[in-house]
C-alpha positions as CSV (number, residue, x, y, z in Angstrom):
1,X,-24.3,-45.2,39.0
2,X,-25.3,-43.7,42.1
3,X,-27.0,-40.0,41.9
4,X,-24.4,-39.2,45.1
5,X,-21.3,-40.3,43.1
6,X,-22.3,-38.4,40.0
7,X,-23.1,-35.1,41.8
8,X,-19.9,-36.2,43.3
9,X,-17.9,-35.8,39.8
10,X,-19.9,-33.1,38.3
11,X,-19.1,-31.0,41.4
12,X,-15.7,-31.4,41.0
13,X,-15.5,-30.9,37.4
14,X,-17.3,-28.0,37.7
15,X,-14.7,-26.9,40.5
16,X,-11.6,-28.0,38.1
17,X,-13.6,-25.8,35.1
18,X,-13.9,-23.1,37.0
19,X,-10.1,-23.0,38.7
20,X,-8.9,-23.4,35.1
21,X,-10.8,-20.2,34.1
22,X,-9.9,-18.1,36.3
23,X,-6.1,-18.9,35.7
24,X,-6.9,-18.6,32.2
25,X,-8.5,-14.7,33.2
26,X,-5.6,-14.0,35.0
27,X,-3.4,-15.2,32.4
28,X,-5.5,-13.3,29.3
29,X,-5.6,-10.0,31.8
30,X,-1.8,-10.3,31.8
31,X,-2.0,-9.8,28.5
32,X,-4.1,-7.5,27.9
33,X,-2.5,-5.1,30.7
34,X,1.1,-6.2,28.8
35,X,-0.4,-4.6,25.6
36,X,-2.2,-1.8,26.4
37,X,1.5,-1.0,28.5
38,X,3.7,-1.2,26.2
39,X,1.8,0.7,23.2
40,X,1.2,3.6,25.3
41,X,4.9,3.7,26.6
42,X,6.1,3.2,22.9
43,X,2.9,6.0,21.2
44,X,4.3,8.6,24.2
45,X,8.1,7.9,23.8
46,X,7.5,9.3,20.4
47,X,5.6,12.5,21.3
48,X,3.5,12.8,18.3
49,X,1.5,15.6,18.6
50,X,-2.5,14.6,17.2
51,X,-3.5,17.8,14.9
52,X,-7.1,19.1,15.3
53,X,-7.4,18.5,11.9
54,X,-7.1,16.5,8.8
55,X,-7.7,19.3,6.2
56,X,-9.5,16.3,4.8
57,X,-13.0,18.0,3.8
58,X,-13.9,14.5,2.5
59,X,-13.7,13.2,5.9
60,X,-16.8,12.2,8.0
61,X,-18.4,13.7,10.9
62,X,-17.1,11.4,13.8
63,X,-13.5,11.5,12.2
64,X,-13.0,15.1,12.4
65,X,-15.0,15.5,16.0
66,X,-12.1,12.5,16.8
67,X,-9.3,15.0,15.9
68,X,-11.1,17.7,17.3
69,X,-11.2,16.2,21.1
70,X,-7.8,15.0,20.9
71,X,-6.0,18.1,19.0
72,X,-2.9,18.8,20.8
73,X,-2.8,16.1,23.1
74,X,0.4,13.8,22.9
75,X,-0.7,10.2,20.6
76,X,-0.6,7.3,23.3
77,X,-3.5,5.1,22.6
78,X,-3.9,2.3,20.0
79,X,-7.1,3.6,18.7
80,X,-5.3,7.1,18.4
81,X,-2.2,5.7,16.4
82,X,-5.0,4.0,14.1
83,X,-7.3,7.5,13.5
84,X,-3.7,9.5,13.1
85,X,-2.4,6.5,10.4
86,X,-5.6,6.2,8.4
87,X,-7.2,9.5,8.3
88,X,-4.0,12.0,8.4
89,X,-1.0,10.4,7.4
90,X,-3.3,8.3,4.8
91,X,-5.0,11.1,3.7
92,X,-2.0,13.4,3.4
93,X,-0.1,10.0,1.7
94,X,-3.2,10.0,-1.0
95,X,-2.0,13.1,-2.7
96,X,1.2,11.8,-3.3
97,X,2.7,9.5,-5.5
98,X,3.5,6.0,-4.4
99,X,6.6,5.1,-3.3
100,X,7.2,2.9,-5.9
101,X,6.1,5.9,-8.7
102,X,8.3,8.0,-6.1
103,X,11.3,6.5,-6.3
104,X,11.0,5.5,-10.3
105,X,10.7,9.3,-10.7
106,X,13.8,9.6,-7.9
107,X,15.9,7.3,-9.9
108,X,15.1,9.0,-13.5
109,X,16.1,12.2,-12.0
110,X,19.5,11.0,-10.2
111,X,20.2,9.7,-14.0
112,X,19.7,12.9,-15.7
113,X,21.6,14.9,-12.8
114,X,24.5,12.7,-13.9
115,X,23.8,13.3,-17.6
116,X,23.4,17.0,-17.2
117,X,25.0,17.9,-13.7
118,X,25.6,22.0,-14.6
119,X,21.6,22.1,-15.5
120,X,20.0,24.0,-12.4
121,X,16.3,23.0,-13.7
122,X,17.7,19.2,-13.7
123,X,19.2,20.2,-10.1
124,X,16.2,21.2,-8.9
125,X,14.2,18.3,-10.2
126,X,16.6,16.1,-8.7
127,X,16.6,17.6,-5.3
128,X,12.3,17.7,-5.5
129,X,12.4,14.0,-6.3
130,X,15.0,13.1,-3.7
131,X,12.5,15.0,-1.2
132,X,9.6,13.5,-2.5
133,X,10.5,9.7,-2.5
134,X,12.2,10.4,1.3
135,X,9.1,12.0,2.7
136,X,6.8,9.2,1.0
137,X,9.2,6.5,2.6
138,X,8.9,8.3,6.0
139,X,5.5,8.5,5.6
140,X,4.7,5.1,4.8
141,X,7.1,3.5,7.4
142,X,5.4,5.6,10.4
143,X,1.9,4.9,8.6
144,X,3.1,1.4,9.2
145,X,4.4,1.4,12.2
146,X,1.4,3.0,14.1
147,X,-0.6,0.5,12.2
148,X,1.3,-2.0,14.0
149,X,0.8,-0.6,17.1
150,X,-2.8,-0.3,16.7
151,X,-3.2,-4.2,16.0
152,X,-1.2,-5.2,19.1
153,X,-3.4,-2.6,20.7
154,X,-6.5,-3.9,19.4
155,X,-5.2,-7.5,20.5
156,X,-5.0,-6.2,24.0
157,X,-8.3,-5.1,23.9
158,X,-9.4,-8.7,22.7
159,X,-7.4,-10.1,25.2
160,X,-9.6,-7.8,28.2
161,X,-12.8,-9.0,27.0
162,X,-11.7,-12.7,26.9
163,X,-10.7,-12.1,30.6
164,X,-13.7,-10.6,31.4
165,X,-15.4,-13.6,29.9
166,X,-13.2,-16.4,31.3
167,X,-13.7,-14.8,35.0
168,X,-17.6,-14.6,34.6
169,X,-17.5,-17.9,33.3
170,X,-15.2,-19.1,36.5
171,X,-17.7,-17.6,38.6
172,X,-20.1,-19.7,36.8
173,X,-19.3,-22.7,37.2
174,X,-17.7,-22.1,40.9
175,X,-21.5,-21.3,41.7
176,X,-22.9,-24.7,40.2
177,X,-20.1,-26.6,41.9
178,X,-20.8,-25.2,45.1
179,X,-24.5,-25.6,44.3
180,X,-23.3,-29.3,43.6
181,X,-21.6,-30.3,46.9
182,X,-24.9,-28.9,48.9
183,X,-27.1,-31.0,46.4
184,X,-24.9,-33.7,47.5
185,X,-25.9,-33.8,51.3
186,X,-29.4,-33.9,50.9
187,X,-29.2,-36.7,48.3
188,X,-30.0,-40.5,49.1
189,X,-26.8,-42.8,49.0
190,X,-28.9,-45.5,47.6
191,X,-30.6,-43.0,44.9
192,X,-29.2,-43.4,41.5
193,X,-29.8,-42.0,38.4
């Protein structure tokens, strides 16, 4: 093979590689822009306020100094759902039963209020458990749902760093194809390789 016709090919591989990376950046950026969109339209739609603190005295330094810089600001960011899931809702979640425990407990009491509906300490039990097993279930679906939003978030963030890659690496190999077609006019048609 001739050393023209194979800088020939290279070149335009190297052109080919490099057109189908930057389509694959734009495409990934898509993505990511898609994600980080649409968690920070759903986070603010909600208006969670983020507390300034955990009352978690457990908790390490970076986690509280987190809470501390975005105290009072509205939750709109992925990594924000993800500190207010783990380290509040989680921690506040800890001291209470599971909701499997929860609503065992829930369902014993309902069945005793029906034994013994005229008993105000069974009333009272019943109405605690009822609260109890509803503000575990609340708790744990928005613990999950932030969760969620975190890992699509997260995704997005994945997806920017691919595109950063996939353009850099378009770049590349736009450079050594270009570098390729000018190696080609100062090489010898009868030169191979």
């Amino acid at each position: 093979m001739s050393r023209k016709t194979f800088d020939k090919i290279t070149s335009i591989l190297g052109l080919m590689i490099a057109l189908f990376l930057f389509l694959a950046g734009g495409l990934v950026q898509w993505g990511y822009t898609f994600a980080d969109h649409a968690v920070s339209a759903q986070l603010s739609a909600q208006k969670i306020d983020f507390p300034a603190l955990t009352h978690n005295a457990k908790e390490s330094a970076d986690v509280t100094a987190f809470f501390a810089a975005h105290g009072g600001k509205v939750l709109t960011t992925g990594k924000e759902a993800q500190m207010y899931a783990d380290h509040y809702l989680g921690y506040h979640l800890s001291l209470m039963p599971t909701y499997a425990a929860a609503s065992g407990k829930n369902m014993a009491a309902q069945a005793a209020l029906k034994a013994t509906p005229k008993d105000p300490a069974v009333q009272a039990a019943a109405v605690a458990a009822a609260g109890t097993v509803e503000t575990v279930f609340k708790g744990t679906s928005l613990r999950g749902m932030l969760l969620n939003a975190y890992a699509f978030w997260q995704l997005g963030q994945i997806a920017m760093y691919s595109a950063i890659a996939a353009f850099a690496g378009g770049l590349l190999f736009l450079v050594l194809a270009l570098m390729g077609f000018a190696h080609l006019r100062r090489v010898n048609a009868e030169e191979a390789i």
